[in-house]
C-alpha positions in Angstrom: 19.4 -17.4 3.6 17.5 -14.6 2.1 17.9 -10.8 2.6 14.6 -8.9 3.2 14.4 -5.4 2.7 12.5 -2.5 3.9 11.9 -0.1 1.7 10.2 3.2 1.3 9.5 5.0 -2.1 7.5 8.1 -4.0 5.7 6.0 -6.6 4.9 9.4 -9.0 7.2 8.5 -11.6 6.9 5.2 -11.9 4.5 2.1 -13.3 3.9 0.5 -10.3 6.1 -1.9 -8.5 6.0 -4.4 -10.9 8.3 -4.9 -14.3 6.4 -4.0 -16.9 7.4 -3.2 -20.7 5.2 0.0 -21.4 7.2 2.2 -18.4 9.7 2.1 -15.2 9.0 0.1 -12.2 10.1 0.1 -8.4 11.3 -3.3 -9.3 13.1 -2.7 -11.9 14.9 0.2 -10.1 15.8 -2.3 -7.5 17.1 -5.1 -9.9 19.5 -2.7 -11.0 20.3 -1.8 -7.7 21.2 -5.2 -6.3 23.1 -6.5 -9.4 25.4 -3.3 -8.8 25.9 -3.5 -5.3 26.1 -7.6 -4.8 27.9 -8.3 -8.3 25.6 -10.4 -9.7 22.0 -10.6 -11.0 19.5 -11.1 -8.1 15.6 -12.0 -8.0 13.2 -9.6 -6.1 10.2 -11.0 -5.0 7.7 -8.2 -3.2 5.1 -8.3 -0.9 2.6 -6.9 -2.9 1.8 -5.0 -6.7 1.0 -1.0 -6.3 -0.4 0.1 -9.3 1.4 3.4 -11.3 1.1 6.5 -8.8 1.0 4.9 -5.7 3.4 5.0 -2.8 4.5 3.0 0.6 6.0 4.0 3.5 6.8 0.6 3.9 7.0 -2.1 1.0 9.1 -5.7 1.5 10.5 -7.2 -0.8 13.4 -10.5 -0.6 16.7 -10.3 -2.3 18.4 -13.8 -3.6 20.8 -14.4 -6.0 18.8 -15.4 -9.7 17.6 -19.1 -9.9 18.5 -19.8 -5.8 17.1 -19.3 -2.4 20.1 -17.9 -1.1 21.7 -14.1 -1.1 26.1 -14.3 -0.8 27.5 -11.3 0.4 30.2 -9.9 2.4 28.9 -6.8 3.5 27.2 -6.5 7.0 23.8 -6.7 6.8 23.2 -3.5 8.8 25.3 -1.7 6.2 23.1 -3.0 3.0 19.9 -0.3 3.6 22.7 2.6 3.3 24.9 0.8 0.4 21.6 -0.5 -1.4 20.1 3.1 -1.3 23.3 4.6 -2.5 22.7 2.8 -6.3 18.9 4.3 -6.1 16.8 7.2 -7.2 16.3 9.8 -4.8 12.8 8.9 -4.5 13.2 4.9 -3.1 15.3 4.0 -0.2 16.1 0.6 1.5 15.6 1.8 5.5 16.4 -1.9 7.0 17.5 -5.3 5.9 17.4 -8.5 7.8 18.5 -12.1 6.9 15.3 -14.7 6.4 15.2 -18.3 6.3 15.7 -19.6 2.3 11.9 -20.8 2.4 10.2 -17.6 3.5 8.2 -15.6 0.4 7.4 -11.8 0.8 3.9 -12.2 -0.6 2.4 -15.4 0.3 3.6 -15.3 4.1 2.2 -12.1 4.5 -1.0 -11.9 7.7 -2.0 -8.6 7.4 -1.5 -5.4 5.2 -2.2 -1.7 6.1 -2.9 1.0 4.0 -2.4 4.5 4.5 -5.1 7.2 2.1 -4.5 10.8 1.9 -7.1 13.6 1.2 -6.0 17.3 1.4 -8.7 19.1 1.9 -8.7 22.8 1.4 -9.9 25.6 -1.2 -6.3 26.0 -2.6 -3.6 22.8 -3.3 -0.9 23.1 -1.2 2.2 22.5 -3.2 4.3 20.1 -1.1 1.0 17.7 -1.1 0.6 17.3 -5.3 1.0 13.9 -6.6 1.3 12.9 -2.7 -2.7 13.4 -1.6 -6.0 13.3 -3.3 -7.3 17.3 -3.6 -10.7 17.9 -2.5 -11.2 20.9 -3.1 -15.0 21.4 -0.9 -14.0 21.7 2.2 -15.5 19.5 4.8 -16.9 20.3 8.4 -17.2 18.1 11.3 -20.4 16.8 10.7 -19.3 15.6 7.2 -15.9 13.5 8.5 -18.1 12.1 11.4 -20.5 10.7 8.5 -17.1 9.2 6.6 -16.0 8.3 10.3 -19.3 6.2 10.4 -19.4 4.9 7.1 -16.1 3.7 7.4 -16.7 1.3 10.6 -19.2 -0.4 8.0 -16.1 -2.2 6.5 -14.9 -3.9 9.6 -15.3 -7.9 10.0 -15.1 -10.7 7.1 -17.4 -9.9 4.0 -17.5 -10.3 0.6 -16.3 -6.9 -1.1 -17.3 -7.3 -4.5 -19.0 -4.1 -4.9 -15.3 -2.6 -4.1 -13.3 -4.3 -7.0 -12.1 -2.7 -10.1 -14.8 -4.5 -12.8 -12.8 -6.6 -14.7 -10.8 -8.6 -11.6 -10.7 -12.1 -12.0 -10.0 -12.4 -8.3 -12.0 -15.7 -7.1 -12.6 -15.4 -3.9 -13.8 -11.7 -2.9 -14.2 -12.4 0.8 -11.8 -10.6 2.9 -11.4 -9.9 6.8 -10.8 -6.1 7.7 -9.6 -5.7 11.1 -9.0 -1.6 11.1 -10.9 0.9 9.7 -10.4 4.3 10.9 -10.5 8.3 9.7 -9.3 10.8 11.5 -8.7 14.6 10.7 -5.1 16.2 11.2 -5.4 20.1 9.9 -6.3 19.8 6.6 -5.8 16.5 5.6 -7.8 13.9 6.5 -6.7 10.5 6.5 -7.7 6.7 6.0 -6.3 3.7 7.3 -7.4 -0.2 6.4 -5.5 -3.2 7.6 -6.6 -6.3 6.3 -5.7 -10.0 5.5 -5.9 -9.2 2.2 -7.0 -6.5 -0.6 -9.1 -6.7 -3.9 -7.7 -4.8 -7.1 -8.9 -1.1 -6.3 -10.3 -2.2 -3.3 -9.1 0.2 -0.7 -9.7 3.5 -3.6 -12.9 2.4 -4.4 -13.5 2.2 -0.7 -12.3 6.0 -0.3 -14.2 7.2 -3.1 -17.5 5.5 -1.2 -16.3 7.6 1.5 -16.1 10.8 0.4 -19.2 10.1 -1.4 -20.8 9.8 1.8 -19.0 13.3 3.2 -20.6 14.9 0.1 -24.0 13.8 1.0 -24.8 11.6 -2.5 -24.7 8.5 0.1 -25.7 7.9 3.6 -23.4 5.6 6.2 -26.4 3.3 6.8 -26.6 2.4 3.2 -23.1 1.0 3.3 -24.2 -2.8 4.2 -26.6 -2.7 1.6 -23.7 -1.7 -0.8 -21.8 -4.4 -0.2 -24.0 -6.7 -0.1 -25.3 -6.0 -3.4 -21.9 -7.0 -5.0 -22.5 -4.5 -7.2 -19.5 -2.3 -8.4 -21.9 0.2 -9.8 -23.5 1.1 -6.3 -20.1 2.3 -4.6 -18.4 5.3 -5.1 -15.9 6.6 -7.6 -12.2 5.0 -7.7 -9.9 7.8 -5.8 -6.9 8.4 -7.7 -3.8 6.5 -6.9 -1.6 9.5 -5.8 -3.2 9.8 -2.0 -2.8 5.6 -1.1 0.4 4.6 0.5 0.8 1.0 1.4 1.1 2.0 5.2 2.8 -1.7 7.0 3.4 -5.2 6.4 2.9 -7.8 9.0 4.8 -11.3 9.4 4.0 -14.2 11.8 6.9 -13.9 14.8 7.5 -17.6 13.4 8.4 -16.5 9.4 10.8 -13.5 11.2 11.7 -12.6 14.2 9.7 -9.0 13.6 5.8 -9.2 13.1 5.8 -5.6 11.5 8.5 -3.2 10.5 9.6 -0.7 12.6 9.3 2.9 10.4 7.0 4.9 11.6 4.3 5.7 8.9 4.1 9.5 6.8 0.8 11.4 8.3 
């Protein structure tokens, strides 16, 4: 058996989730983490990459000792999230942790992926919402959210979204199947949320900045399907900067786990 964990983390200070030479990573934090608490080196396999900036309210990731399928351990699995978090920064924590048969994988049995983007939009930055929500400074009135509101129902279905991949991406297949695609207003933030089956590299900033493109008036909701069915990177909007997307939820068929989603209740 594997462990999967739950876990939640402020991705300011760090290069992404994955290990990489030029800067520290979530995983890196968390190989350190394991190895201390379990004894021995362990390999983390996550449910997804978020690039340097980036955040989740809920990220998954599988624990097993290095070179097995299988995690040894005395200590009660509803004690790890609390013991695990104890060896980490104060800015990742393990929330929940559940056994998983040896064959299940983090990333490839994953359905469905929700992301959560954050604009704060006011004259003056609040403090408590730097590196933690995209600052738009112009501030928006009804009729400008209900044209993103619009706009954004234009990504809903199975499409090719080409037009809203980083240039560069060696991704083959573009086509992906968005089942959510909402924007609502809460004070002065106003917020994003995407689920799909899967996400191109940049796909869901690029997507934002499209968005708030279209609040701004450069862009007008009905030209949407044309944009992305151009496949044309250059006709969509800017790339929104990584500090306002959280990788929102993480969805499992009931037959992989016995939990299709995780339970924490996603950061406004």
């Amino acid at each position: 058996m594997k462990l999967l964990i739950r876990i939640a983390y402020l991705g300011t200070a760090y290069c992404g989730y994955q290990v990489q030479p030029n800067g520290v990573s979530i995983q890196q934090m968390l190989n350190r983490a394991t190895e201390q608490l379990f004894g021995y080196p362990c390999d983390i396999v996550g449910c997804s990459r978020t690039d340097s900036g980036v955040h989740a309210n809920s990220f998954c990731a599988t624990v097993a000792q290095r070179g097995t399928d299988a995690l040894v351990t005395e200590i009660p699995v509803e004690r790890v999230p609390q013991a695990l978090s104890a060896h980490l920064p104060p800015d990742i924590c393990v929330y929940d942790a559940q056994w998983v048969p040896a064959n299940f994988h983090a990333r490839y049995d994953v359905i469905e992926k929700e992301y959560l983007y954050r604009i704060y939009n006011r004259r003056v930055m609040s403090p408590f919402e730097v590196n933690r929500a995209w600052y738009l400074p112009k501030e928006l009135n009804e009729a400008d959210v209900e044209r993103m509101r619009s706009a954004a129902k234009q990504f809903l279905g199975t499409q090719d979204f080409t037009s809203y991949m980083a240039q560069g991406s060696k991704i083959v297949d573009p086509v992906r199947t968005v089942t959510r695609s909402e924007l609502t207003k809460e004070g002065d933030l106003i917020l994003y949320r995407i689920a799909a089956d899967g996400f191109l590299y940049h796909m869901v900033r690029i997507i934002v900045g499209t968005l708030v493109e279209v609040a701004l008036g450069r862009l007008d909701p009905s030209e949407i399907p044309e944009i992305t069915k151009s496949r044309n990177r250059e006709r969509a909007g800017l790339t929104a900067p990584a500090c306002g997307l959280y990788l929102n939820r993480v969805f499992y068929s009931s037959q992989k786990i016995n939990r299709q989603s995780f339970d924490k209740p996603s950061i406004p």
